[in-house]
Structure formats: structure tokens, C-alpha cells
C-alpha positions in Angstrom: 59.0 27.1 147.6 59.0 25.8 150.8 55.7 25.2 152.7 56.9 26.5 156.1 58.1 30.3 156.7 60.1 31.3 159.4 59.8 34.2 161.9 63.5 35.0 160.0 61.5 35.2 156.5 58.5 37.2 157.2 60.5 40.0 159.1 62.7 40.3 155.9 60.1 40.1 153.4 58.3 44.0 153.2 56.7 43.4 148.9 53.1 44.4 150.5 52.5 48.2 149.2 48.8 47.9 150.1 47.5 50.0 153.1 46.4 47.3 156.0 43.5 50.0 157.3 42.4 49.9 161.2 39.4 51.6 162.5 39.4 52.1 166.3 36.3 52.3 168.4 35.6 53.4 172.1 36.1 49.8 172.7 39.5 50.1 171.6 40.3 53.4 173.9 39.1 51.0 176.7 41.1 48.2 176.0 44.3 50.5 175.8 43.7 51.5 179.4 41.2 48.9 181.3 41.9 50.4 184.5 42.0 53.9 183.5 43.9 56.1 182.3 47.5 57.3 184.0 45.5 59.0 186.8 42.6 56.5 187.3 40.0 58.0 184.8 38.1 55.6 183.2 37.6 55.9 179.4 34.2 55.7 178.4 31.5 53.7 175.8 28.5 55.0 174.6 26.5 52.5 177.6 28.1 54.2 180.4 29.1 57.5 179.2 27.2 59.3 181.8 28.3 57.9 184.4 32.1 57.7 183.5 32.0 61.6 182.3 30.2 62.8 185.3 27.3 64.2 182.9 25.2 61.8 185.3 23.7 64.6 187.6 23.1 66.6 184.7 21.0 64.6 182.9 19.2 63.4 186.1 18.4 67.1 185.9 17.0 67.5 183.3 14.5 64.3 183.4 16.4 62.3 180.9 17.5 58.8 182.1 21.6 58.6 182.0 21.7 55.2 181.7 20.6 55.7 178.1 22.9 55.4 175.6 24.2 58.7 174.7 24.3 58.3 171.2 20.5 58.3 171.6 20.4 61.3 174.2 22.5 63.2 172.2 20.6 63.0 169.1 17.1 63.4 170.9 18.2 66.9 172.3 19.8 68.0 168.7 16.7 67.3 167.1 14.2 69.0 170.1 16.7 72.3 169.4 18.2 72.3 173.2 21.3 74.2 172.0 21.6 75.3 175.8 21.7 71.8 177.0 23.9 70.6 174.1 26.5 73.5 174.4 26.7 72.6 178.4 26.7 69.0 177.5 29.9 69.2 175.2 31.7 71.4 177.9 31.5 68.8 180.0 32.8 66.0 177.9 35.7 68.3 176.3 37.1 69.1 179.8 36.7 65.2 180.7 38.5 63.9 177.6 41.2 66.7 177.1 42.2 65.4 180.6 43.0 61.8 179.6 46.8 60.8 179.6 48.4 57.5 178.9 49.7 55.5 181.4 53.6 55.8 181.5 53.9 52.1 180.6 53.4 50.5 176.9 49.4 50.1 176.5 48.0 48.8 173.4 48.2 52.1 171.7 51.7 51.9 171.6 51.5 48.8 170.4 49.1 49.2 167.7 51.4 52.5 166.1 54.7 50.5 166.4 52.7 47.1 164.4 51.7 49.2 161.6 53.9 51.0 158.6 54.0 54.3 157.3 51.2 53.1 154.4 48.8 51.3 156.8 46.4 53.9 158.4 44.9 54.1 161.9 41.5 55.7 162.0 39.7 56.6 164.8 36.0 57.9 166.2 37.5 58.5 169.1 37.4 62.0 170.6 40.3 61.3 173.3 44.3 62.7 172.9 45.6 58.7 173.5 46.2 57.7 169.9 48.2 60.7 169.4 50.0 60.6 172.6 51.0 57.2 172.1 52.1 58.1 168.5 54.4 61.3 169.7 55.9 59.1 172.3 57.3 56.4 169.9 58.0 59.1 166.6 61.7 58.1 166.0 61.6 54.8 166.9 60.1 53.4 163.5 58.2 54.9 160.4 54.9 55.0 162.0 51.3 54.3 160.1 49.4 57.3 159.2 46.2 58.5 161.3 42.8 60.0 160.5 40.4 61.3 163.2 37.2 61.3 161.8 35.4 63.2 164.4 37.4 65.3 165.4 40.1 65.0 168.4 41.2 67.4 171.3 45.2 67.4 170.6 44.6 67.8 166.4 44.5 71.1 164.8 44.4 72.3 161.0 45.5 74.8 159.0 42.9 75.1 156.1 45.0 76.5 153.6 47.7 74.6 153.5 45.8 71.6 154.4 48.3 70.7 157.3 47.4 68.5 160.3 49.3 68.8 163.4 48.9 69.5 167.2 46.5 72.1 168.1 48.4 75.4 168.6 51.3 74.8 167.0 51.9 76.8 163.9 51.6 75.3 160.2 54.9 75.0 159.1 54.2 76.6 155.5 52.3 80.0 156.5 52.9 80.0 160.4 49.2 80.7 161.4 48.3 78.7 164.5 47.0 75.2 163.6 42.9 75.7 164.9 41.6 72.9 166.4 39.3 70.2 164.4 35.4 70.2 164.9 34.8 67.9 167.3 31.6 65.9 166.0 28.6 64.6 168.4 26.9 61.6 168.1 23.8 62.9 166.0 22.1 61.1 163.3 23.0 63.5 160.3 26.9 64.0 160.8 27.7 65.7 157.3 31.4 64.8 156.8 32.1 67.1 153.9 30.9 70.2 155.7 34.3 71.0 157.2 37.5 70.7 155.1 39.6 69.2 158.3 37.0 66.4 159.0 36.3 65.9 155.5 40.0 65.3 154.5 40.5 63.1 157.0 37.5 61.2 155.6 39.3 61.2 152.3 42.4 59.2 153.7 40.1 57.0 155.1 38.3 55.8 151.7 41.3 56.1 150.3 42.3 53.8 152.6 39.6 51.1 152.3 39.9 51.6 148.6 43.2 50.1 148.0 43.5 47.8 151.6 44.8 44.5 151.2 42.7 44.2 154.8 40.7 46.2 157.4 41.0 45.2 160.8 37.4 46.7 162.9 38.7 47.4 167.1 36.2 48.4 169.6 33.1 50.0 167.1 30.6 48.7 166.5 29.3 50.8 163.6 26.7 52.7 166.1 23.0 53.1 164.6 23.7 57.2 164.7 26.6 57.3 162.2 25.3 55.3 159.2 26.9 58.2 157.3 29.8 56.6 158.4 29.1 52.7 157.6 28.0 54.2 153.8 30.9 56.1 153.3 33.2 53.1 154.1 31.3 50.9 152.3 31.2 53.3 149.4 35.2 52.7 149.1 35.3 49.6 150.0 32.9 48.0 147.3 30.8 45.1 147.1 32.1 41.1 149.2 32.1 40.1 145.3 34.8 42.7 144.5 36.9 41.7 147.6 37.0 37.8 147.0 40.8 38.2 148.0 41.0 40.5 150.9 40.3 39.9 154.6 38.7 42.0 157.3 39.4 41.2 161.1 37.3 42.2 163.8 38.7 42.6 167.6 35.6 43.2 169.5 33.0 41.8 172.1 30.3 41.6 169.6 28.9 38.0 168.8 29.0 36.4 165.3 25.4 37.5 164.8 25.8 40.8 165.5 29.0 41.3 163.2 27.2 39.4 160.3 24.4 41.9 160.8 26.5 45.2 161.3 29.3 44.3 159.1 28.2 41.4 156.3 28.4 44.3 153.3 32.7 43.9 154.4 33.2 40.3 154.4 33.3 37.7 151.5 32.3 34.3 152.6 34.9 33.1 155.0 37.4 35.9 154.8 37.2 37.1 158.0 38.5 36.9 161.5 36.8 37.9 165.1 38.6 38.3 168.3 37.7 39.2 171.7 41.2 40.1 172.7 43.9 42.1 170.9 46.8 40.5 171.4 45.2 36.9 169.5 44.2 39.1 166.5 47.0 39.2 163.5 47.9 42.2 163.8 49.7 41.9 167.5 51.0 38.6 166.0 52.6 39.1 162.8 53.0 43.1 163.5 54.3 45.4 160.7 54.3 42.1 158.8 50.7 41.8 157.9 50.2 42.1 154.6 53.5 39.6 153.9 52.0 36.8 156.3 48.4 37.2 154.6 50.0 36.6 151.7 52.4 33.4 152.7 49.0 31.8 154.2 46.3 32.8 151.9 48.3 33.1 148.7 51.2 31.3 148.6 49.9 28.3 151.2 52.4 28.6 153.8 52.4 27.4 157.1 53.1 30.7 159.0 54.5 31.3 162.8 53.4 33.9 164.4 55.6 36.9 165.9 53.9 38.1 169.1 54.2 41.9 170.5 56.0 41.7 173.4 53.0 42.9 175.7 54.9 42.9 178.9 57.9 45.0 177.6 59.1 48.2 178.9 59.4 50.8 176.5 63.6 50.4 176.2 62.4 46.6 175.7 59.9 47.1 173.4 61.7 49.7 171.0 64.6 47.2 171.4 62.6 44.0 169.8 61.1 46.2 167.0 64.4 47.2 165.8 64.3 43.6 164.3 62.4 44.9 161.2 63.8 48.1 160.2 66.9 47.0 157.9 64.6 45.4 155.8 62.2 48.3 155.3 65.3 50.8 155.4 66.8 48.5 152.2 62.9 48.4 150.7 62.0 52.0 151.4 58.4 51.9 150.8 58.1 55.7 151.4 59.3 56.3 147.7 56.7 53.9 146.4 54.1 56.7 145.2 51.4 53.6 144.8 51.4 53.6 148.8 50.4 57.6 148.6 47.2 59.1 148.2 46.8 61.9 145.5 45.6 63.9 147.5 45.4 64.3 151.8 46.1 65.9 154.6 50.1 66.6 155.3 51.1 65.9 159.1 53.3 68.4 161.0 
């Protein structure tokens, strides 16, 4: 075996069947659209949620300090009972968020759904529609990695019985009932994931997910103090460092060393782990829909490994045009028939 692998080899080399799992953040919304979204709107973190929502006044209003984090303000008025306040409050954020559209360039959404395979999954916290826009607007051009919003989204609906997921308002293609759209869930401290069946299924892909991952790459969350439902039930799946002597877990965030190793040390084993401050250095956007196959050259099989960079700066004609590199190999593979890349049991996509 050589020591050196080419560009040439790791785009026709597809043997990893293992789910590379990525878990996006508001960070990651940002970073898709620094400037805003197509019409200037800015998408917001937890420290300037207020201000970017326009929830500001409100809460100036009511005596509470908007420069809190909202995580935090959230939670407070859950627990004091202020239904009124809360119902108002999530009026307000839906209209701001169902009004976010992608910018008609590629962003790193787009990039992100064309890097991953149809058994990687993407799952998100986020409440915004990008995700899924930037997944409908490149369907067709590859086999695309499957999602999971777990908290709910504004463009996802369900259809209970037939445990279908699809765009809210369209109709389930098994019983033709309009798909109703998922609970949206707020930042309090006691989410309860399994209380509804659309939230909780998407849960279940998710530990799935983390259960069989080869790695898990962390972008823009930082595992928020409000949702350690969330951090147990991941780490539930994922098992103990000792058990995951093999794996490798990336993190693309702003977050020092200190404060992953504090958040996050239950996920890594010893060195196995990667931080970046800027998504296009992280492995992912440089050996895309090739992970798992250049973990394995470097880690496994002690390669020295060249990376394959997105084309960040590509139109979308260029972009779809430089991805087309990698689809005869997973056409001949077809990795889709492989029913160790499925879960039992999940939510079906429309």
C-alpha cells in the first residue's frame, strides 16, 4: 500500500457505511449568512437575540434586561407562569424566523448538504427554514444526507400516523392529510423530547446517529446550559471516550479549548478531536462526501492525505458541476441498499 493517496483515490473509494453525524448550532445559521440573510436580516444567537428579533422593546417593557441571554429570559418567565408574555414572545420570534430566506448565492448550507451522503445526518437546534431551503434547492443534484430538527422548524410538518416528515402543508403521501407543523421548542430548562411523537422521532435518528457515527462534527452550539436534556441524550448514544478510542469528533466553533474540554470532554478520547474557528479549514469542507474514507487513509491505514476543498466561491452551475466528480463511484457502490446504513426505525421524508 502506498503511503500517499491522491485526490483521484479518495473520490473513488465510498467502503465507509458509518453515518458521519453533524449537529448545527445558531452559530452555524450565522456563519451561513454573516451579513444576513437574502434581504439583510440578521440571524440571530442566544446573546443578541433581542436585539436581532426586535423582541428588544418588549422586554424593555416589561422590566427584564434584553441584553440577557434569552435562554435565561425565556426560562425565567416559563417558570414565574407568564403564559401571556411567553405566547406574545413566540409570536414574535415565529414571524421573524419564518421570514428568513437564503441568499440566492451558494452559502455554507449548500455546502454542508452537498459534503454529506444520504447516511450521514445533519441535525439541527435551529428554528430557522435555511437548512431546508438550501436542501430543496440542491435535491437532484446528489443523494443528499438525512436531516433531524430537534426543536422543531417553521417549513417541517408531520403526519403522525404514518410517521412522514415533509414541508408543512403539504399532504402525506400515504393517507393525504395535511402534514401539521412540528412543535417548535423554547429554550426552557425541562424540554421533554419524548412528549411529542414528531420531535421525539427526530430525536431517535439522532441517537441513532451518534450510536453508529464513525465521527460527529459539533458547528455553531455550544451545548447551552438550558438543554442538558439534550447533551444527556447524546451522550446516552454516544457512550463513554473509552468506548470511542477509534472515532473522532470535530468541533467548528468560536469556543476556546477550555471551554470545549469543559462542555464537550464526555465526546472526546484523548487526542481524537479537531477545533476550528472557520468552516471551510474543518474536514468536512476539505475532504467533502469523503469523510469517513480520508479518516480512514490517515488514522487507520497511515496515509498521507490531500485535501479536496469546496469550491467556496462557485456559482451554483459551478458548484453542482465539481460535485459531479463523486457520483460514479457512489452510483457503482450504491450505499442506499446497504440496510446497515438504515435505522430500524425513523421518520420517512416526503
Amino acid at each position: 500500500m502506498s503511503d500517499e493517496r491522491s485526490v483521484a483515490d479518495e473520490v473513488a473509494d465510498v467502503r465507509m457505511r458509518r453515518p458521519h453525524v453533524l449537529v448545527l448550532g445558531a452559530g452555524a445559521s450565522r456563519a451561513a449568512c454573516p451579513n444576513g440573510d437574502k434581504n439583510g436580516k440578521i440571524l440571530p444567537l442566544m446573546t443578541d437575540f433581542a436585539i436581532c428579533t426586535g423582541i428588544e422593546p418588549v422586554l424593555k417593557r416589561w422590566g427584564i434586561d434584553p441584553t440577557m441571554n434569552f435562554e435565561d429570559t425565556y426560562s425565567n418567565l416559563s417558570e414565574a407562569g407568564e403564559h401571556s408574555k411567553l405566547a406574545q414572545l413566540n409570536q414574535l420570534v415565529e414571524n421573524y424566523f419564518g421570514e428568513l430566506k437564503l441568499p440566492d448565492y451558494p452559502t455554507i448550507y449548500d455546502h454542508i448538504v452537498l459534503s454529506l451522503r444520504e447516511h450521514d445526518i445533519i441535525a439541527t437546534f435551529n428554528w430557522d427554514p435555511l437548512l431546508l431551503q438550501a436542501y430543496l434547492r440542491n435535491s437532484g443534484r446528489q443523494k443528499l444526507p438525512k436531516l433531524a430538527f430537534l426543536h422543531g422548524n417553521l417549513l417541517v410538518g408531520y403526519c403522525e400516523t404514518d410517521r412522514v416528515l415533509g414541508l408543512a402543508g403539504n399532504c402525506c403521501r400515504h393517507c393525504g392529510r395535511p402534514l401539521i407543523r412540528t412543535q417548535l421548542l423554547y429554550p426552557v430548562r425541562h424540554k421533554n423530547y419524548a412528549s411529542d411523537p414528531a420531535i421525539a422521532s427526530q430525536w431517535a435518528l439522532l441517537k441513532y446517529g451518534f450510536k453508529n457515527a464513525f465521527m460527529i462534527t459539533i458547528f455553531g452550539y455550544s451545548g447551552p446550559k438550558t438543554d442538558q436534556e439534550a447533551i444527556g441524550a447524546m451522550q446516552a448514544a454516544w457512550g463513554t471516550p473509552d468506548n470511542r478510542n477509534m472515532e473522532q469528533t470535530a468541533f467548528i466553533t468560536l469556543q476556546t479549548d477550555d471551554e470545549i474540554s469543559q462542555g464537550w470532554d464526555s465526546f472526546i478520547h484523548t487526542h481524537h478531536y479537531e477545533v476550528q474557528s472557520n468552516f471551510y479549514d474543518s474536514w468536512l469542507a476539505n475532504h467533502p462526501r469523503r469523510t469517513g474514507e480520508a479518516y480512514i487513509s490517515q488514522y487507520i491505514d497511515a496515509q498521507f492525505i490531500s485535501n479536496n476543498p469546496i469550491p467556496k466561491s462557485a456559482d451554483f452551475p459551478a458548484l453542482w458541476a465539481w460535485f459531479e466528480q463523486f457520483r460514479a463511484a457512489e452510483d457503482l457502490a450504491n450505499p442506499a441498499r446497504d440496510p446497515a446504513t438504515k435505522p430500524s426505525r425513523g421518520t420517512r421524508h416526503v
